[in-house]
Biotite code that builds the C-alpha atoms (Angstrom):
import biotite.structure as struc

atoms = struc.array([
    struc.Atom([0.000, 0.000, 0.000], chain_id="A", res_id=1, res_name="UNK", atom_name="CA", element="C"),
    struc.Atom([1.139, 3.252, -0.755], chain_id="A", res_id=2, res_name="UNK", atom_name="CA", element="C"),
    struc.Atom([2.432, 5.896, 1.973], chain_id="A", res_id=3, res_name="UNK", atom_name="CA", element="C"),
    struc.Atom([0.766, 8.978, 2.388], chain_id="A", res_id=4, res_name="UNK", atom_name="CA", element="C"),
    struc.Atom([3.826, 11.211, 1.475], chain_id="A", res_id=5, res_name="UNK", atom_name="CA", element="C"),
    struc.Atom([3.856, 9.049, -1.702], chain_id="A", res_id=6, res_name="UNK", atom_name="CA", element="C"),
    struc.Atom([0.091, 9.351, -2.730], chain_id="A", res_id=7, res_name="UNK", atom_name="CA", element="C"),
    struc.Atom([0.348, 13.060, -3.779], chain_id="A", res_id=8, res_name="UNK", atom_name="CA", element="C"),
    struc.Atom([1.796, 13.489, -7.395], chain_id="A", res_id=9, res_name="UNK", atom_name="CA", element="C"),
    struc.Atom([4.772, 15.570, -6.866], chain_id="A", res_id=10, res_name="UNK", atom_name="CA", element="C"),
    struc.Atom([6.685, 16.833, -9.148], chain_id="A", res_id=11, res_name="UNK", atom_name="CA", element="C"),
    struc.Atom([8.770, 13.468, -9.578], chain_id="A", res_id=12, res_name="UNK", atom_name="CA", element="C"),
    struc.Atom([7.328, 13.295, -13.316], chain_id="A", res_id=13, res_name="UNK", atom_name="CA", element="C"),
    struc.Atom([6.238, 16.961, -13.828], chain_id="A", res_id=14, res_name="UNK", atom_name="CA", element="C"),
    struc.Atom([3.785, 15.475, -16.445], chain_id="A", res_id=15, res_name="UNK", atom_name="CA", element="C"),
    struc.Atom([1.990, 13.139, -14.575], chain_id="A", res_id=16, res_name="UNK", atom_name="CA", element="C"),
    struc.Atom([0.273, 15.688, -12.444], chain_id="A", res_id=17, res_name="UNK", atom_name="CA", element="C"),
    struc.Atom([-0.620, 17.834, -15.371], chain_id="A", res_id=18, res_name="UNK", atom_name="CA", element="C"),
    struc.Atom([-1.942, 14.087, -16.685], chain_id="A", res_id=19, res_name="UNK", atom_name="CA", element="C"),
    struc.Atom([-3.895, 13.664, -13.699], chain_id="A", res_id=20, res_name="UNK", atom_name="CA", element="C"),
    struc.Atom([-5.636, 17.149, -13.870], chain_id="A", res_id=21, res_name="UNK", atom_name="CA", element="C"),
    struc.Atom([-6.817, 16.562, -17.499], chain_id="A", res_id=22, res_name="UNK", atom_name="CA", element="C"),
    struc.Atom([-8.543, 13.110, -16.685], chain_id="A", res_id=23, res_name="UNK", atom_name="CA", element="C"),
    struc.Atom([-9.784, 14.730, -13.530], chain_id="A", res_id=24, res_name="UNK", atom_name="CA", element="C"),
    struc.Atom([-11.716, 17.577, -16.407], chain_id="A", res_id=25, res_name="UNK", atom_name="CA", element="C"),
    struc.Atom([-11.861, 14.379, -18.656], chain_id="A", res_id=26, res_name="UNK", atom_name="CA", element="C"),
    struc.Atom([-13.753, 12.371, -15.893], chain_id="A", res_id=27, res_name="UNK", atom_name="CA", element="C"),
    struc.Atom([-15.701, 15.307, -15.048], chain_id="A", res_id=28, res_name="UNK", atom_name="CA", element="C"),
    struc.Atom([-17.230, 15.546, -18.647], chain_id="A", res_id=29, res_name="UNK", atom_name="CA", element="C"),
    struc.Atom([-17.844, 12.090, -18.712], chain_id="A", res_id=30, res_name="UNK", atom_name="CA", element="C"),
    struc.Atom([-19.679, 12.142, -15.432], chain_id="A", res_id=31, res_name="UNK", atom_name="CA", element="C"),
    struc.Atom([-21.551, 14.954, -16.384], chain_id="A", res_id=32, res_name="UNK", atom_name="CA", element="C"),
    struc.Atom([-22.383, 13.377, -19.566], chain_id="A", res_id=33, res_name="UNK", atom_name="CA", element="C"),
    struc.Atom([-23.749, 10.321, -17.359], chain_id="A", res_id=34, res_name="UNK", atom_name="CA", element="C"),
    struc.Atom([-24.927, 11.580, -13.962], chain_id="A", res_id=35, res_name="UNK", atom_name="CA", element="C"),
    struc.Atom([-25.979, 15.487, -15.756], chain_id="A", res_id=36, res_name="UNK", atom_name="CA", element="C"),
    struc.Atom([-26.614, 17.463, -12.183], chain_id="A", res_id=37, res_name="UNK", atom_name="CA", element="C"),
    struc.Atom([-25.632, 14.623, -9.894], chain_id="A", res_id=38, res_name="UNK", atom_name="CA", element="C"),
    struc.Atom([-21.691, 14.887, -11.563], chain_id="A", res_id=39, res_name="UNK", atom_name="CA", element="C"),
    struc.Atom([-19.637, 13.582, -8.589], chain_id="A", res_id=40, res_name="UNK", atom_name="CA", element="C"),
    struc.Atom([-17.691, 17.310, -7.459], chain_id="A", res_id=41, res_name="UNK", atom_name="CA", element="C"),
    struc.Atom([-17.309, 15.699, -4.031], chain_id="A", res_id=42, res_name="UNK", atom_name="CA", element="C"),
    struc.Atom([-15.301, 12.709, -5.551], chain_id="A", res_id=43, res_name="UNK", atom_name="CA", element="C"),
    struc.Atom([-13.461, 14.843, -7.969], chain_id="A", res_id=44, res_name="UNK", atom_name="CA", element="C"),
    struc.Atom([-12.575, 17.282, -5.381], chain_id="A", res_id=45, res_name="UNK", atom_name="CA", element="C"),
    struc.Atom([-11.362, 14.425, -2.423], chain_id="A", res_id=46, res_name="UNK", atom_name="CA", element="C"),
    struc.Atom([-9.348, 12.866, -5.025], chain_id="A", res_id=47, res_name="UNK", atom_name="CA", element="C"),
    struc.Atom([-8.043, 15.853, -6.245], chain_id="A", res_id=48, res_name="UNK", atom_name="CA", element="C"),
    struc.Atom([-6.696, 16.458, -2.809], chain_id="A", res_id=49, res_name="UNK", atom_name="CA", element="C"),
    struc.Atom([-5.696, 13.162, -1.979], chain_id="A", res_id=50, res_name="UNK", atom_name="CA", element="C"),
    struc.Atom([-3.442, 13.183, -5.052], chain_id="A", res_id=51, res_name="UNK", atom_name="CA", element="C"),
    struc.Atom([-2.375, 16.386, -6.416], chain_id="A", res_id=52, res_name="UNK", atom_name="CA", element="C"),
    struc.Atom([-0.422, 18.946, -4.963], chain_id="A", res_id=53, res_name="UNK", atom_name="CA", element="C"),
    struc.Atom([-3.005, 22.079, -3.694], chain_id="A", res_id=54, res_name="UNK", atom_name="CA", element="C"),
    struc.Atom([-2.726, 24.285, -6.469], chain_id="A", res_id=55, res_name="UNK", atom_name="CA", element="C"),
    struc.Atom([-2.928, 21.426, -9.236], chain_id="A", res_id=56, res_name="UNK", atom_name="CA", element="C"),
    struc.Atom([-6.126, 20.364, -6.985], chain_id="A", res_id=57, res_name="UNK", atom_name="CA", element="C"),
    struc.Atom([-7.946, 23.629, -7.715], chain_id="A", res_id=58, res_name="UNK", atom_name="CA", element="C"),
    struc.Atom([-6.949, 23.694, -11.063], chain_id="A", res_id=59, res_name="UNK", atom_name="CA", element="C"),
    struc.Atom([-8.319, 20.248, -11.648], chain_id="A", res_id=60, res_name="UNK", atom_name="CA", element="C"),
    struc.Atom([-11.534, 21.373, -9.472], chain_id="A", res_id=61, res_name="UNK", atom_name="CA", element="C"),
    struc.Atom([-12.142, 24.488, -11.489], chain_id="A", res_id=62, res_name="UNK", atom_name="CA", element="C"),
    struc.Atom([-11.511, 22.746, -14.907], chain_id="A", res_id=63, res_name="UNK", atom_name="CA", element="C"),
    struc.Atom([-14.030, 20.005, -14.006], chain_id="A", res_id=64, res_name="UNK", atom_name="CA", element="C"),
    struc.Atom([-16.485, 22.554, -12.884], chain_id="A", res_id=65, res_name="UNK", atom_name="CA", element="C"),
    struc.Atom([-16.055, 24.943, -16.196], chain_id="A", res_id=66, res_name="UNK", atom_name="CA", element="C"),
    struc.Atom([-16.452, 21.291, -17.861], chain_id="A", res_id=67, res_name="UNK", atom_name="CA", element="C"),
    struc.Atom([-19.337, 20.238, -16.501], chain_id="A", res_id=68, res_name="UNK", atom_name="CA", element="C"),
    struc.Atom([-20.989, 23.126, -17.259], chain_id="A", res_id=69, res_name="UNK", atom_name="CA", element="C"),
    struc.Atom([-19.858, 23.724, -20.978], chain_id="A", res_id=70, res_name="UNK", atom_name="CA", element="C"),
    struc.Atom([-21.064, 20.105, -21.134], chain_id="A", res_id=71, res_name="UNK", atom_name="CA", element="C"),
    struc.Atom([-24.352, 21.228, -19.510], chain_id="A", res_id=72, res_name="UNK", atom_name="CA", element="C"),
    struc.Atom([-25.286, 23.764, -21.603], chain_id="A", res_id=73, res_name="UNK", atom_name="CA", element="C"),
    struc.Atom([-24.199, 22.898, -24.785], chain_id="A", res_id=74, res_name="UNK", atom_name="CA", element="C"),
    struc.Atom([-25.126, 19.440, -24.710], chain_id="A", res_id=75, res_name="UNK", atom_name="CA", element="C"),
    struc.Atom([-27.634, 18.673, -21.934], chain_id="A", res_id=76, res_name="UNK", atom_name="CA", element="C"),
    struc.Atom([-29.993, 22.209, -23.196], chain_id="A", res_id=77, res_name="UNK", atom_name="CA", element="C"),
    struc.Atom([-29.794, 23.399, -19.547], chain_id="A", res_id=78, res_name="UNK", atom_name="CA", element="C"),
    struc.Atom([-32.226, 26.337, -19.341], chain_id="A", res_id=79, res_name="UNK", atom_name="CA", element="C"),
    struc.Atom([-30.920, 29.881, -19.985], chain_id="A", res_id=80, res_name="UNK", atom_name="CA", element="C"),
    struc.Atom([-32.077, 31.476, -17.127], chain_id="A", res_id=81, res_name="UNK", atom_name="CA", element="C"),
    struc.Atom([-30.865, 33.268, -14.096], chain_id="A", res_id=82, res_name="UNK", atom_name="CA", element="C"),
    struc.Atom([-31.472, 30.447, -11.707], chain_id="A", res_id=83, res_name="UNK", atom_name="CA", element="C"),
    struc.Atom([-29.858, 27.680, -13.580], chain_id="A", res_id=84, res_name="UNK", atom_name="CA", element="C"),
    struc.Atom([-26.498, 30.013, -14.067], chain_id="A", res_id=85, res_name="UNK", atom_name="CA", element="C"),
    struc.Atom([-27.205, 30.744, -10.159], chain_id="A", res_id=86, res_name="UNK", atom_name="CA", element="C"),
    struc.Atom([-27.392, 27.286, -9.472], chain_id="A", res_id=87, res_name="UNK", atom_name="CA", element="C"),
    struc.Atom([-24.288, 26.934, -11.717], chain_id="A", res_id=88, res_name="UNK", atom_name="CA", element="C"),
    struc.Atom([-22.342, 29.070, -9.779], chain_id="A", res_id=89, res_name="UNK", atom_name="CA", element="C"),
    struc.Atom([-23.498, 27.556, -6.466], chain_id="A", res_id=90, res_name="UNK", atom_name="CA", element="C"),
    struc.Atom([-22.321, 24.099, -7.476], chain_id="A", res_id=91, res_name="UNK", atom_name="CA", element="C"),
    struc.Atom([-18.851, 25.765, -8.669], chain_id="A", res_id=92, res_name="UNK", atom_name="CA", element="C"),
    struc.Atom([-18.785, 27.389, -5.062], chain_id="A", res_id=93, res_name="UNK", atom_name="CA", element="C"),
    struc.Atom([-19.371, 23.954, -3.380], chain_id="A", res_id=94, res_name="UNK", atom_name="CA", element="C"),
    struc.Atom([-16.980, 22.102, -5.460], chain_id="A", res_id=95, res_name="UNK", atom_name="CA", element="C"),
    struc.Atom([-14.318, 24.708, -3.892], chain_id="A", res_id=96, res_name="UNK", atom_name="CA", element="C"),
    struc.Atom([-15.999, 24.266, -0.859], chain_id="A", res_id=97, res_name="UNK", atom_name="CA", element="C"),
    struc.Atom([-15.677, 20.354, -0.778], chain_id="A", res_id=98, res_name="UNK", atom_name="CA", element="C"),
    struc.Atom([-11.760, 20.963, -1.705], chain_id="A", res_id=99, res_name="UNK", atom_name="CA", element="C"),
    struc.Atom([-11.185, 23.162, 1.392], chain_id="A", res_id=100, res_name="UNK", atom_name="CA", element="C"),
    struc.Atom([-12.706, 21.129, 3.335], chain_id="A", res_id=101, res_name="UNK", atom_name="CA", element="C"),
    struc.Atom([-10.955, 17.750, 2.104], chain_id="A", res_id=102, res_name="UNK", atom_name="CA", element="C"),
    struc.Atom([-7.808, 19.318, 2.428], chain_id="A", res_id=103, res_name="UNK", atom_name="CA", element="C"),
    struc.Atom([-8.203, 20.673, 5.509], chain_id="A", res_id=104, res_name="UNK", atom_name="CA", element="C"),
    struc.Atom([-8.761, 17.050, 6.633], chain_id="A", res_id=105, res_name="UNK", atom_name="CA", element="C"),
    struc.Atom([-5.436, 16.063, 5.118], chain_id="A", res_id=106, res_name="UNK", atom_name="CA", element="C"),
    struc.Atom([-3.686, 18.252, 7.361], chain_id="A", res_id=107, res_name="UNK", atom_name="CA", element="C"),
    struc.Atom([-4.201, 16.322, 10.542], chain_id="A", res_id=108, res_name="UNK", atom_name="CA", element="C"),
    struc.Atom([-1.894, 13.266, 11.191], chain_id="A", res_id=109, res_name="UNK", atom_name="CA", element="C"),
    struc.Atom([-3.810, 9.975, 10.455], chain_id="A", res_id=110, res_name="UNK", atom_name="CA", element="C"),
    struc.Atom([-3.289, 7.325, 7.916], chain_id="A", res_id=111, res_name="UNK", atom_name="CA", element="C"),
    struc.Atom([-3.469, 7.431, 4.430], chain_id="A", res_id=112, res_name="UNK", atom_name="CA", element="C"),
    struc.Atom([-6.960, 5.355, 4.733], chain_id="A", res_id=113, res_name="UNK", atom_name="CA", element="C"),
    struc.Atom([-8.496, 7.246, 7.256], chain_id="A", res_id=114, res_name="UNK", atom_name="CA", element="C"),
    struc.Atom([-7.403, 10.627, 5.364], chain_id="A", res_id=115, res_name="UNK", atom_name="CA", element="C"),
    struc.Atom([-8.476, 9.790, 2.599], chain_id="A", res_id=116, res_name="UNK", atom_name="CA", element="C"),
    struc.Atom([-12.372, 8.632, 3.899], chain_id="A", res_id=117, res_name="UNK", atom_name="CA", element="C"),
    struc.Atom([-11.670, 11.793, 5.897], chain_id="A", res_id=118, res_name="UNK", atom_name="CA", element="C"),
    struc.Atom([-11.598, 14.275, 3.268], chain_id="A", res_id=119, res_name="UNK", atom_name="CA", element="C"),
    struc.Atom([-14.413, 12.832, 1.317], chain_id="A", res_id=120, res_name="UNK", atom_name="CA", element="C"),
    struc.Atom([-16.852, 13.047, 4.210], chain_id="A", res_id=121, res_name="UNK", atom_name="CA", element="C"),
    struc.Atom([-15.787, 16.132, 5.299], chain_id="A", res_id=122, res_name="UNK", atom_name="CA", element="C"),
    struc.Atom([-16.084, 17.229, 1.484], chain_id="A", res_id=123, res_name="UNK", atom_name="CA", element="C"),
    struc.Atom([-19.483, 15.959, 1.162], chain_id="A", res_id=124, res_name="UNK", atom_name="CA", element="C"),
    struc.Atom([-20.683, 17.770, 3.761], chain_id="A", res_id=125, res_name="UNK", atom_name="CA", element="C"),
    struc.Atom([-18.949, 20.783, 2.600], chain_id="A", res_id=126, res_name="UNK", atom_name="CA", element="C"),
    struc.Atom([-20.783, 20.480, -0.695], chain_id="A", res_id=127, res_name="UNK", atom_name="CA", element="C"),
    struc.Atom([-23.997, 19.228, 0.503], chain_id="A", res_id=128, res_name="UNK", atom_name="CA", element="C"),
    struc.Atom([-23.755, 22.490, 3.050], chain_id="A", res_id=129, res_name="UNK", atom_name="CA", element="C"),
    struc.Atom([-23.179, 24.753, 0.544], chain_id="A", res_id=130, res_name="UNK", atom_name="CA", element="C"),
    struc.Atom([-26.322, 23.662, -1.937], chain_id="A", res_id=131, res_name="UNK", atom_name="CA", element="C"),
    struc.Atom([-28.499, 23.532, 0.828], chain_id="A", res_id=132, res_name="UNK", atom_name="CA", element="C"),
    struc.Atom([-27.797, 26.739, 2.057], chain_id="A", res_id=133, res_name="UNK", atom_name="CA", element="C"),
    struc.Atom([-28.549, 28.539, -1.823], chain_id="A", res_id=134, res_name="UNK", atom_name="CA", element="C"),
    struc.Atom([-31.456, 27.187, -1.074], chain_id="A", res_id=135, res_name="UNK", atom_name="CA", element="C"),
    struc.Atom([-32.698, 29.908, 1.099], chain_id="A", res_id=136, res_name="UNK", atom_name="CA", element="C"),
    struc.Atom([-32.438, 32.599, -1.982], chain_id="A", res_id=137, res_name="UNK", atom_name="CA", element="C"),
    struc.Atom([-32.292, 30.116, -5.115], chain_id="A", res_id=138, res_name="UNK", atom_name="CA", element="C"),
    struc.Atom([-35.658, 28.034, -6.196], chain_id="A", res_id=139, res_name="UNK", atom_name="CA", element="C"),
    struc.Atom([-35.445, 24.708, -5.571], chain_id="A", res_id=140, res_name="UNK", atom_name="CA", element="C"),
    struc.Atom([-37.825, 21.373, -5.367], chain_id="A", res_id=141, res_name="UNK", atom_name="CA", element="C"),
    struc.Atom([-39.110, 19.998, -2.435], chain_id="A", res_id=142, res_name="UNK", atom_name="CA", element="C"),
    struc.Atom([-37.419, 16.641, -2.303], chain_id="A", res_id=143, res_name="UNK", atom_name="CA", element="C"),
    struc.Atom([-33.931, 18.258, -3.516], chain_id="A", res_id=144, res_name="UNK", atom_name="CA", element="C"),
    struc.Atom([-32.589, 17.604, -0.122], chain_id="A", res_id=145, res_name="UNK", atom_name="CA", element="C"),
    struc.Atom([-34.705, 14.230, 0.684], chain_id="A", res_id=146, res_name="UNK", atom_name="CA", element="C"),
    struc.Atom([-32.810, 11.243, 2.341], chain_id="A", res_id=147, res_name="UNK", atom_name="CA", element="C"),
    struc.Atom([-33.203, 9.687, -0.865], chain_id="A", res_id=148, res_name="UNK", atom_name="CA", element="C"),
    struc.Atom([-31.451, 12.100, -3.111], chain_id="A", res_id=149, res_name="UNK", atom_name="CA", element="C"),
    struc.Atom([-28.852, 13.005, -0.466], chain_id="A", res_id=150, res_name="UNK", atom_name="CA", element="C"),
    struc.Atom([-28.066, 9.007, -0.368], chain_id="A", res_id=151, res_name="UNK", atom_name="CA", element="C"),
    struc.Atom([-28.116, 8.780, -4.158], chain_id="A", res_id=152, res_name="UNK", atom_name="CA", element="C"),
    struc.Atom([-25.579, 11.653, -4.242], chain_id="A", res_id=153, res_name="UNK", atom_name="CA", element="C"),
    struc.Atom([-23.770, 9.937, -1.910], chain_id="A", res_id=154, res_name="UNK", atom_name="CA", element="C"),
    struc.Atom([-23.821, 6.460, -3.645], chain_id="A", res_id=155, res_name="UNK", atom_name="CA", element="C"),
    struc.Atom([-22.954, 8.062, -6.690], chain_id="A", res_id=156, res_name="UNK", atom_name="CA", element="C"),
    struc.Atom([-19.462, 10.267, -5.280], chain_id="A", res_id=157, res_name="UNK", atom_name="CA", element="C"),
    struc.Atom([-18.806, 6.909, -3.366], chain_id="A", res_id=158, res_name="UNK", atom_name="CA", element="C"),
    struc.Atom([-18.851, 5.209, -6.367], chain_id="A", res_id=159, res_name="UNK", atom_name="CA", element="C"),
    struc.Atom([-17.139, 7.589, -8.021], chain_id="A", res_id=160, res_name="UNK", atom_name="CA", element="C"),
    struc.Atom([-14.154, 8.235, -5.825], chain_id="A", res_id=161, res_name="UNK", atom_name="CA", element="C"),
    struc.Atom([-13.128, 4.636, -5.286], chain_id="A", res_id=162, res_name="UNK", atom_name="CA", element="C"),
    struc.Atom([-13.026, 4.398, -9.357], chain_id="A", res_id=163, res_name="UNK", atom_name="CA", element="C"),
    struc.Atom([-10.937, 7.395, -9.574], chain_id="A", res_id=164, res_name="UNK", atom_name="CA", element="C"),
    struc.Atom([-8.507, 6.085, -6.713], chain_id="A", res_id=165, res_name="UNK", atom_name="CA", element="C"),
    struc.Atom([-8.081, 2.951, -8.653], chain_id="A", res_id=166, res_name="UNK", atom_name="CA", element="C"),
    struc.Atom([-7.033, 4.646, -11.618], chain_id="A", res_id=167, res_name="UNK", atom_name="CA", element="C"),
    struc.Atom([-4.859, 6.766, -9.660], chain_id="A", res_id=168, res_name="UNK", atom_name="CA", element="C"),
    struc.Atom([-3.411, 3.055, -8.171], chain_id="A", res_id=169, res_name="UNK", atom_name="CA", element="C"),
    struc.Atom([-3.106, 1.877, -11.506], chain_id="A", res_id=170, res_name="UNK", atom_name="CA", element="C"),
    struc.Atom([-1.296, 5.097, -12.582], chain_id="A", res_id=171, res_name="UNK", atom_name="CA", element="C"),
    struc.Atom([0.510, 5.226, -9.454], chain_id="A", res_id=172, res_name="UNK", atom_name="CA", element="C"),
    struc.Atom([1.902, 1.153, -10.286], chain_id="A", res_id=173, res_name="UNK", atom_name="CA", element="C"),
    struc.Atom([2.769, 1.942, -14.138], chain_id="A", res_id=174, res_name="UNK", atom_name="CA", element="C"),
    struc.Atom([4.987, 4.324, -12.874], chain_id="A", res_id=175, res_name="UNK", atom_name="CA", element="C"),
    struc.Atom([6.694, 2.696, -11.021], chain_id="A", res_id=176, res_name="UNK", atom_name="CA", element="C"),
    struc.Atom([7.338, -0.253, -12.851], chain_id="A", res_id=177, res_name="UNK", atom_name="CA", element="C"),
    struc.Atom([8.542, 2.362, -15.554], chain_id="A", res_id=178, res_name="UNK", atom_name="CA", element="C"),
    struc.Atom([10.817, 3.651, -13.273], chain_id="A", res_id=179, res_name="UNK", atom_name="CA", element="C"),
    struc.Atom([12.383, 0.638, -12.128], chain_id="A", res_id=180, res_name="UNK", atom_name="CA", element="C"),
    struc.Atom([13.038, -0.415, -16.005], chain_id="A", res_id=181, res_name="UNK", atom_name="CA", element="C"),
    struc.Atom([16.908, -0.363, -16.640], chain_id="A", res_id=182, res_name="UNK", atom_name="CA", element="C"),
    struc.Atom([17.440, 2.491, -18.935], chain_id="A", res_id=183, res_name="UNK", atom_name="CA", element="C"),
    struc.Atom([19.061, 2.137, -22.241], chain_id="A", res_id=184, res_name="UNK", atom_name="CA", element="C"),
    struc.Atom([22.849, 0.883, -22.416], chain_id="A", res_id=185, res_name="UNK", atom_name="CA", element="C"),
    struc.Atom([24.879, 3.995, -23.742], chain_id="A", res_id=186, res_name="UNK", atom_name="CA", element="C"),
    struc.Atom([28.066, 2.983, -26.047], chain_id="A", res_id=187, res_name="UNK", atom_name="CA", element="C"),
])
């Protein structure tokens, strides 16, 4: 299993990070595509974290935001109205909202586990805080915050995170086996 100080991407391959910020916008588009308002910020935002050095994080948080909603209303014919951009910026604001919290999590000693599950509860309830609360000035339906739809969400950033951590495993283990290939032999 991998240490915590060796989870994060750093700049060991330069490229990798900037790899793992375009499939975090790549995912994001994909998940948007799939799950349209229920795309998994909370999942993309603990992972994002978890893996990538803080500024990389919000890069890959805002790209997958500005993604998902390109993808949203160019694609999915979201409404053109003042409420759905509202709501668009509300979701962008809990995305970053999730991030904070997740890494705020990552800054207390614990195990890479336990940090990990850490910053993805304390990011879902960062995210889940922030859409309820543009509730009190944005509309919204009745059952938007049911147990049902807050478990779904739940299920579905779940879901999503532990896909997104095996890629990053996957990643994480094809580098290294690149890196302990012998090199070349030089004349």
């Amino acid at each position: 299993m991998l240490e915590r100080n060796q989870f994060p991407l750093r700049p060991v391959i330069p490229g990798f990070a900037v790899a793992w910020v375009v499939i975090i916008s790549g995912a994001s588009v994909a998940l948007s595509l799939v799950f349209a308002c229920v795309t998994p910020f909370v999942a993309l935002a603990a992972v994002s974290a978890v893996a990538l050095p803080r500024r990389m994080a919000l890069t890959a948080v805002l790209l997958a935001w500005l993604a998902n909603q390109m993808v949203g209303y160019l694609l999915l014919g979201y409404p053109q109205t003042w409420d759905s951009y509202a709501w668009g910026l509300a979701i962008g604001i809990a995305a970053f909202a999730s991030l904070a919290a997740a890494l705020g999590v990552l800054r207390l000693a614990a195990g890479l586990s336990v940090a990990a599950a850490g910053a993805f509860m304390a990011g879902f309830v960062a995210y889940e805080g922030v859409l309820f609360a543009a509730t009190a000035v944005l509309p919204s339906g009745e059952g938007a915050f049911s147990a049902s739809v807050v478990a779904n969400v739940l299920l579905i950033n779940s879901l999503a995170a532990i896909g997104l951590i095996c890629l990053h495993a996957g990643a994480a283990a094809g580098r290294a086996l690149v890196a302990s290939q012998p090199g070349p032999a030089l004349p």
